[in-house]
LOMARFI-741386 format. One record per atom (N, C-alpha, C, O): residue in three letters; x, y, z. Coordinates in steps of 0.001 Angstrom, whole numbers, padded with zeros to 6 digits, always signed. Atoms other than C-alpha are relative to their C-alpha. Layout:
BEGIN
ALAXYZ...
END
This chain:
BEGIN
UNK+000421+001391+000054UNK-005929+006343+009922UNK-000540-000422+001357UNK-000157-000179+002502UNK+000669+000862-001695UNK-008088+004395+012514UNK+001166-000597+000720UNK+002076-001130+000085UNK-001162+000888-000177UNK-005757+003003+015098UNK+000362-001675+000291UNK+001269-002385+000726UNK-000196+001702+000390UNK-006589-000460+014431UNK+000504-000266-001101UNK+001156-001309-001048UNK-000334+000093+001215UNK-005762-000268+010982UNK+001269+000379-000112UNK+002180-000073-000805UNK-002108-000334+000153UNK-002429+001398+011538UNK+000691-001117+001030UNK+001921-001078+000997UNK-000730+000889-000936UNK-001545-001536+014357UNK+000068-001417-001242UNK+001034-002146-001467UNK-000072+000893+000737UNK-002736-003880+011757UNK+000962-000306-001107UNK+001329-001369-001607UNK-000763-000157+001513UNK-000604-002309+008821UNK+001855-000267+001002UNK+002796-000867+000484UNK-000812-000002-000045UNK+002097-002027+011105UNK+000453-001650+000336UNK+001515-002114-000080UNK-000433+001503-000073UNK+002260-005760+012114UNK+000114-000511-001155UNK+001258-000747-001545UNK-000307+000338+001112UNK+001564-006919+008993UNK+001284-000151-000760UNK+001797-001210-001121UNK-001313-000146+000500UNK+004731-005351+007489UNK+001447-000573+000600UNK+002504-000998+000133UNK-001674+000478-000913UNK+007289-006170+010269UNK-000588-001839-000355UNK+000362-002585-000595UNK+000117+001125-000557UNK+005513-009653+010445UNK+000787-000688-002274UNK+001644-001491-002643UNK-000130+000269+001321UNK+005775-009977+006346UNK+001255-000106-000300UNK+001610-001002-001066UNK-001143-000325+000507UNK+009361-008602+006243UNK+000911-001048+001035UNK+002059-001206+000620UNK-000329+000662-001314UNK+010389-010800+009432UNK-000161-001649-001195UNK+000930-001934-001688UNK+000439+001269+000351UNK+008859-014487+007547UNK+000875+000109-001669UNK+001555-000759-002216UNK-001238+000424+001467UNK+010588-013231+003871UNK+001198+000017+000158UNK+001957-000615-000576UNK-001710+000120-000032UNK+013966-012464+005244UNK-000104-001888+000413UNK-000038-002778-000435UNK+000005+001282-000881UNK+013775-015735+007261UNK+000144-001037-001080UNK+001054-001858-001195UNK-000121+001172+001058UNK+012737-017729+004162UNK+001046-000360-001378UNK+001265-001345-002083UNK-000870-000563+001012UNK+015156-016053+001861UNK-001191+000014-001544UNK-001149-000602-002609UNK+000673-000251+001091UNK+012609-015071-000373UNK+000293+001289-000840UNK+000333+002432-000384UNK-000276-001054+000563UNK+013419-013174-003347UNK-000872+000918-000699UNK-001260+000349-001719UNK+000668-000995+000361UNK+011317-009904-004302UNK-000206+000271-001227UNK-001222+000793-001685UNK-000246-000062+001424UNK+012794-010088-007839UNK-001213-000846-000631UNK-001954-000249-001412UNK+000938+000657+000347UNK+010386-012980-008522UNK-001409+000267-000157UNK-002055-000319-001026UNK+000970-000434+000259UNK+007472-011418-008141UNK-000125+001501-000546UNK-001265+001896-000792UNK-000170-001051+000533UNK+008723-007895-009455UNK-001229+000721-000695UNK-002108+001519-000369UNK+000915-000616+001541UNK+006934-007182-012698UNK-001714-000237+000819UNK-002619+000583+000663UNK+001835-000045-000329UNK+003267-008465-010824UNK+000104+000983+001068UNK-000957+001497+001422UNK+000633-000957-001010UNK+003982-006106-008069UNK+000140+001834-000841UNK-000094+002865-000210UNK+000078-001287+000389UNK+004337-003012-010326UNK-000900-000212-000502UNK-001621+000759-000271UNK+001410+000073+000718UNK+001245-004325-012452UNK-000806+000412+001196UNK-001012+001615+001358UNK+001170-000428-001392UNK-001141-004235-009128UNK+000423+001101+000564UNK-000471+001770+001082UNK+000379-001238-000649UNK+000350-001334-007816UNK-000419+000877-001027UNK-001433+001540-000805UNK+000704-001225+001306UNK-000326+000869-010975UNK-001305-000644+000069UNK-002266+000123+000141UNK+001825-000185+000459UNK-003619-000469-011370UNK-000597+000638+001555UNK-001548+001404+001713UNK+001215-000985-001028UNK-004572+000584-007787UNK+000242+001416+000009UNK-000554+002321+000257UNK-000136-001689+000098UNK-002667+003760-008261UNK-001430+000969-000666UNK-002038+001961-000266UNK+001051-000785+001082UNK-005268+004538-011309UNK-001362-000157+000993UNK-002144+000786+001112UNK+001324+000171-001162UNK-008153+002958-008471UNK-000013+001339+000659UNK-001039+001855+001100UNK-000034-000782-002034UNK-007174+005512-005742UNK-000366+001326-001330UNK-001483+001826-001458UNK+000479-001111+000929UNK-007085+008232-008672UNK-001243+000373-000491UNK-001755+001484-000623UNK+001635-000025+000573UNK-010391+007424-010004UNK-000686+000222+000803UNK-001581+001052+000644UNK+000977-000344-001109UNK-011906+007434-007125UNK-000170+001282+000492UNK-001259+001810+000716UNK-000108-001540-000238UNK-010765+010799-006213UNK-000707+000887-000826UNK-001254+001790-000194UNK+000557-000230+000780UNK-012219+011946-009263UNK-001172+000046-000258UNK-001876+001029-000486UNK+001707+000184-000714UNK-015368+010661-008777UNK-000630+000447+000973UNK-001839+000675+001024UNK+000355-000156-000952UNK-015204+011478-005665UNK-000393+001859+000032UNK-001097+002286+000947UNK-000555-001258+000001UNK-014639+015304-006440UNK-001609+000482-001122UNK-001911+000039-002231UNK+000925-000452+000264UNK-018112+017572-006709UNK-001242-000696+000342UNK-002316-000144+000586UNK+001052+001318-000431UNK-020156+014221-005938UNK-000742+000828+001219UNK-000421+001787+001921UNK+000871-000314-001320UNK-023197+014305-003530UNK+000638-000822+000937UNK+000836-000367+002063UNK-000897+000720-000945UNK-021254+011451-001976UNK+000909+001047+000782UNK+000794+001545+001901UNK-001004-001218-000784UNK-018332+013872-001488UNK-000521+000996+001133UNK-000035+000961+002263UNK+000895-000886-000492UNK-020756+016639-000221UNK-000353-000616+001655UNK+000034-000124+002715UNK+000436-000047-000978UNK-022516+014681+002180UNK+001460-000834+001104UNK+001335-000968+002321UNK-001197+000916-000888UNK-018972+012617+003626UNK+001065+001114+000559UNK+001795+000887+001524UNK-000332-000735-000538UNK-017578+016102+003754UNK-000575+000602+001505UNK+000130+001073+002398UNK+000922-000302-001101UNK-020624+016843+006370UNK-000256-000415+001297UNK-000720+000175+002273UNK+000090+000517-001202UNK-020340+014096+008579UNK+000863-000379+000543UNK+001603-001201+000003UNK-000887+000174-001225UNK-018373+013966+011530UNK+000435-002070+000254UNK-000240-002976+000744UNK-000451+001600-000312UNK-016192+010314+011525UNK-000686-000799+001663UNK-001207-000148+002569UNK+000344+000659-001260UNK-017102+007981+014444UNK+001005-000155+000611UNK+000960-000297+001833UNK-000782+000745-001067UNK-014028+007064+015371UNK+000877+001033+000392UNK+001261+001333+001522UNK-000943-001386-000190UNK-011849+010167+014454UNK-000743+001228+000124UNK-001416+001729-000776UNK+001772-001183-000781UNK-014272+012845+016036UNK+001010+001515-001051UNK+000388+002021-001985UNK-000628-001242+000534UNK-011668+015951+014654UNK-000236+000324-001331UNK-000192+001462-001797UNK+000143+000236+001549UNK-012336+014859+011081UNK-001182-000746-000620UNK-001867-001575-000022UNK+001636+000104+000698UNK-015325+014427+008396UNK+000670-001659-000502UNK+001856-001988-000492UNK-000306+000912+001064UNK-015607+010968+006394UNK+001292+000297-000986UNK+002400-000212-001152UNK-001100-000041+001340UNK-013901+012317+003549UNK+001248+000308+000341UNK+002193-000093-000339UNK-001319+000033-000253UNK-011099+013653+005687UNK+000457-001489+000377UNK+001432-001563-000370UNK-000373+001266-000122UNK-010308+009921+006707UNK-000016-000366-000773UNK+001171-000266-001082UNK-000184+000216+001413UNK-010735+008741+003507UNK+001182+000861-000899UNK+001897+000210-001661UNK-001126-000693+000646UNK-008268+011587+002061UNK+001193-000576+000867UNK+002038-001076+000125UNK-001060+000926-000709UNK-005724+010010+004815UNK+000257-001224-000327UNK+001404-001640-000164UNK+000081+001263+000571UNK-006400+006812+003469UNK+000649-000308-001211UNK+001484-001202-001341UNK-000123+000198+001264UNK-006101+007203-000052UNK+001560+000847+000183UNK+002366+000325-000588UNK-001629-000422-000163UNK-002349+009490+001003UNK+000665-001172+000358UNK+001593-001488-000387UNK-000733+000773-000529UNK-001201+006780+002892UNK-000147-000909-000535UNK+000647-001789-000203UNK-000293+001589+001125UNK-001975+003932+000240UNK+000779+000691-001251UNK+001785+000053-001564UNK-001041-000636+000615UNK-000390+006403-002397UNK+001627-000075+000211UNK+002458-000087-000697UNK-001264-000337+000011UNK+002791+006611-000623UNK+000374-001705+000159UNK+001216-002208-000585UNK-000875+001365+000234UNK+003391+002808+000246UNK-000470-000353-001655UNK+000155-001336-002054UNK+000042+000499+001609UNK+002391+002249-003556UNK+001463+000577-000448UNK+002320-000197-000875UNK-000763-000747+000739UNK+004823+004796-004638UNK+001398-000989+000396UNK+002094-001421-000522UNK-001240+000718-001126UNK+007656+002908-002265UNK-000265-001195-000526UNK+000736-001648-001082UNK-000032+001156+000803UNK+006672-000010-003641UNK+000362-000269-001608UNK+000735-001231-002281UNK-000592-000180+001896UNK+007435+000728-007279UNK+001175+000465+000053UNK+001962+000306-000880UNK-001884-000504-000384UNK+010728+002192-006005UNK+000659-001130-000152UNK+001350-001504-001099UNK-000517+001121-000150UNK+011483-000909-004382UNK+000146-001186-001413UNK+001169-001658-001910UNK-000186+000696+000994UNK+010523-002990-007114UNK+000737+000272-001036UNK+001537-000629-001286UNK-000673-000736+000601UNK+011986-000769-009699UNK+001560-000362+000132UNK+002195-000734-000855UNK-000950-000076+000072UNK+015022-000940-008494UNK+000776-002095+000507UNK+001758-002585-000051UNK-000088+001518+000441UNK+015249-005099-007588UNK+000285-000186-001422UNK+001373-000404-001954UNK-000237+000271+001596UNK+014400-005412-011231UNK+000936+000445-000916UNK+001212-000236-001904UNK-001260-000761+000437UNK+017316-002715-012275UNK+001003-000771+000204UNK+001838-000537-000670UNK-001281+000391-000408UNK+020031-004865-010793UNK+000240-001566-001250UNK-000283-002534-001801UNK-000401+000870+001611UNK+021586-006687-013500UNK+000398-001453+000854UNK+000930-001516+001963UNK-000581+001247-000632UNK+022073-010684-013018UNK+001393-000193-000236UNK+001533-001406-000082UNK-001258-000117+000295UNK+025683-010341-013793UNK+000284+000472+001207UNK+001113-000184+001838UNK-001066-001150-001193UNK+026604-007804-010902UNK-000800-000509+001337UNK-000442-000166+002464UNK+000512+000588-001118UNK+024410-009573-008642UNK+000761-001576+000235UNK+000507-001971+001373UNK-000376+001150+000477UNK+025932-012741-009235UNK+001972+000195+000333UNK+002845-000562+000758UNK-001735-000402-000396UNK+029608-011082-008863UNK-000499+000575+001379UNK+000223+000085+002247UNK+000152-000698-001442UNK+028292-009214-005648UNK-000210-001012+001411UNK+000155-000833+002573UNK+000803+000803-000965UNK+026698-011904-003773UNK+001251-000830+000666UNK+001006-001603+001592UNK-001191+000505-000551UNK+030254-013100-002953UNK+000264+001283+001063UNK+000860+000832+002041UNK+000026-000703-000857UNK+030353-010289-000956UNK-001145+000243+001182UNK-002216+000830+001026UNK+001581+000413-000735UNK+028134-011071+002200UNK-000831+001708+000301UNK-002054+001802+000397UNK+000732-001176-000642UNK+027492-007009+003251UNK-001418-000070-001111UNK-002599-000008-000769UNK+000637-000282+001227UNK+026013-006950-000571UNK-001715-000853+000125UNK-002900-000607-000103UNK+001602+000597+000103UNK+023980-010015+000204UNK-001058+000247+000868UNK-002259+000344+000611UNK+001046-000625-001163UNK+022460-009054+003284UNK-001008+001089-000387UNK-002234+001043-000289UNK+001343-001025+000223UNK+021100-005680+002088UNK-001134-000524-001262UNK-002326-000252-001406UNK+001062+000415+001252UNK+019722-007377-001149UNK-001103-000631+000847UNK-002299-000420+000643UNK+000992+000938-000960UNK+018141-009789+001688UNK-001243+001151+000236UNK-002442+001164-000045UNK+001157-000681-000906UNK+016784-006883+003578UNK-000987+000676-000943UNK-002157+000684-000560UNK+000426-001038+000952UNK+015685-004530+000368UNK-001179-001040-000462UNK-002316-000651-000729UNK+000994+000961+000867UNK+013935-007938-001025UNK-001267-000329+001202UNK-002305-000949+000970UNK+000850+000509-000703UNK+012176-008253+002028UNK-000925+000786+000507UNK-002035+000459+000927UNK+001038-001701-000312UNK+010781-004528+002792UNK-000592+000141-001428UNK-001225+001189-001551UNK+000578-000330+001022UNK+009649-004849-000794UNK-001315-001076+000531UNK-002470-000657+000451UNK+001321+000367+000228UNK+007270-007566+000000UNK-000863-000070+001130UNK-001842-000816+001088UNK-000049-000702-001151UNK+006750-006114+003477UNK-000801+001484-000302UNK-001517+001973+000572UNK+001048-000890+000200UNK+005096-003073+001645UNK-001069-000504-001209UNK-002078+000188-001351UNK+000748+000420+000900UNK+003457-005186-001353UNK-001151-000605+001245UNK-002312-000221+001100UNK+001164+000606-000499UNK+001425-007258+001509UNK-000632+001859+000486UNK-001698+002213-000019UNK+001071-001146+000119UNK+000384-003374+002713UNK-000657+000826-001205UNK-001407+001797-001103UNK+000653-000072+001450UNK-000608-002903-000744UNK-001484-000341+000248UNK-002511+000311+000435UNK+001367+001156+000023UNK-003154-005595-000593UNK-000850+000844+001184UNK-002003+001184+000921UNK+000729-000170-001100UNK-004124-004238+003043UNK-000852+001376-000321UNK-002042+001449-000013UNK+000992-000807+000234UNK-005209-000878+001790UNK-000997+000079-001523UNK-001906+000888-001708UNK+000721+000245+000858UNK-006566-001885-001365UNK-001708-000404+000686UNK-002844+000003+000439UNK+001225+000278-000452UNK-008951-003495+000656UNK-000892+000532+000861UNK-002082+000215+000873UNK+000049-000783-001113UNK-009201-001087+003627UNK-000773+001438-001412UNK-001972+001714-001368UNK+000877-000938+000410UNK-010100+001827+000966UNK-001453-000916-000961UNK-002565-000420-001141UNK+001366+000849+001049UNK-012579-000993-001409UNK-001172+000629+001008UNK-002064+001474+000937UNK+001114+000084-001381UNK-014226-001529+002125UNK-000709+001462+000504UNK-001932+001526+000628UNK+000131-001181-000544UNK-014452+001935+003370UNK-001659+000785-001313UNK-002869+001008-001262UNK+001105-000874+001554UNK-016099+003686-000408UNK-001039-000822+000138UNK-002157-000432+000473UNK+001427+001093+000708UNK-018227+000431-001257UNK-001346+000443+001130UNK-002491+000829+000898UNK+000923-000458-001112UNK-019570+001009+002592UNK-000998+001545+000117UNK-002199+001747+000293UNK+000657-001390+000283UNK-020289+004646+002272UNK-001005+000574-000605UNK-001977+001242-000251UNK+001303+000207+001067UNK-022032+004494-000698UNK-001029-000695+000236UNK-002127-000164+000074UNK+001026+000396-000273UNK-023997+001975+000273UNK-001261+000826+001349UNK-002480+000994+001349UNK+000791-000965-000973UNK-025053+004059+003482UNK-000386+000742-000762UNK-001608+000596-000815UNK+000348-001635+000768UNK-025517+007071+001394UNK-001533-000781-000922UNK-002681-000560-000537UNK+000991+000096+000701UNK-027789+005503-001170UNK-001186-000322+000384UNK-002100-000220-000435UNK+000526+000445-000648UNK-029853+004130+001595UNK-000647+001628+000580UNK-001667+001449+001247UNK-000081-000996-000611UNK-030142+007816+002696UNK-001468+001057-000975UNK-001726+002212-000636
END
């Protein structure tokens, strides 16, 4: 990843997970929409790969040397891209996954127990701490392909 984009992702998250603990915002609430958007970009990042795979696009992004990351072609930055929005997706459907698993009964008996509430705090708050980096590479790979292509077709 560029290292603006990884300073960006990394603020983002601490700054995201920092403002939901703080507010006591709960993760549960938005649950079910953050597994909808991450599966649909999952199938994005997939498709694209797909597309991307035999393409003249592919071909010529394999060929050219990145600007910023000199060691690696387009498409290798882009394959870093699309890993590293894969895995906070995947972590994000964990997270959510398992928010939504916790029964309102045993949460409700637990929460009398402060250790219990705290981690629910923290778990609810690294969930939407990787949902805002969701959004960030959704847009970070849109930006990247849409750009490419457009160079390329220009080509």
């Amino acid at each position: 990843m560029y290292p603006k984009h990884k300073n960006i992702a990394i603020a983002m998250f601490f700054a995201t997970i920092v403002v939901s603990y703080l507010l006591k915002l709960n993760f549960k609430a938005i649950a079910s929409e953050s597994i909808s958007i991450v599966s649909i970009a999952l199938a994005v990042y997939a498709i694209s790969i797909s597309n991307l795979v035999g393409s003249n696009l592919a071909k010529a992004m394999k060929a050219t040397p990145d600007k910023i990351i000199k060691s690696k072609t387009q498409l290798g930055v882009l394959k870093t891209y699309i890993q590293s929005a894969m895995k906070v997706a995947i972590s994000t459907l964990v997270i959510s996954c398992l928010v939504k698993l916790i029964p309102e009964q045993t949460k409700e008996f637990m929460m009398e127990v402060p250790e219990y509430k705290t981690v629910m705090e923290v778990i609810s708050a690294i969930g939407f701490g990787l949902f805002a980096i969701d959004f960030l590479f959704i847009w970070l790979i849109f930006d990247f392909i849409t750009n490419r292509q457009m160079s390329n077709d220009k080509e």
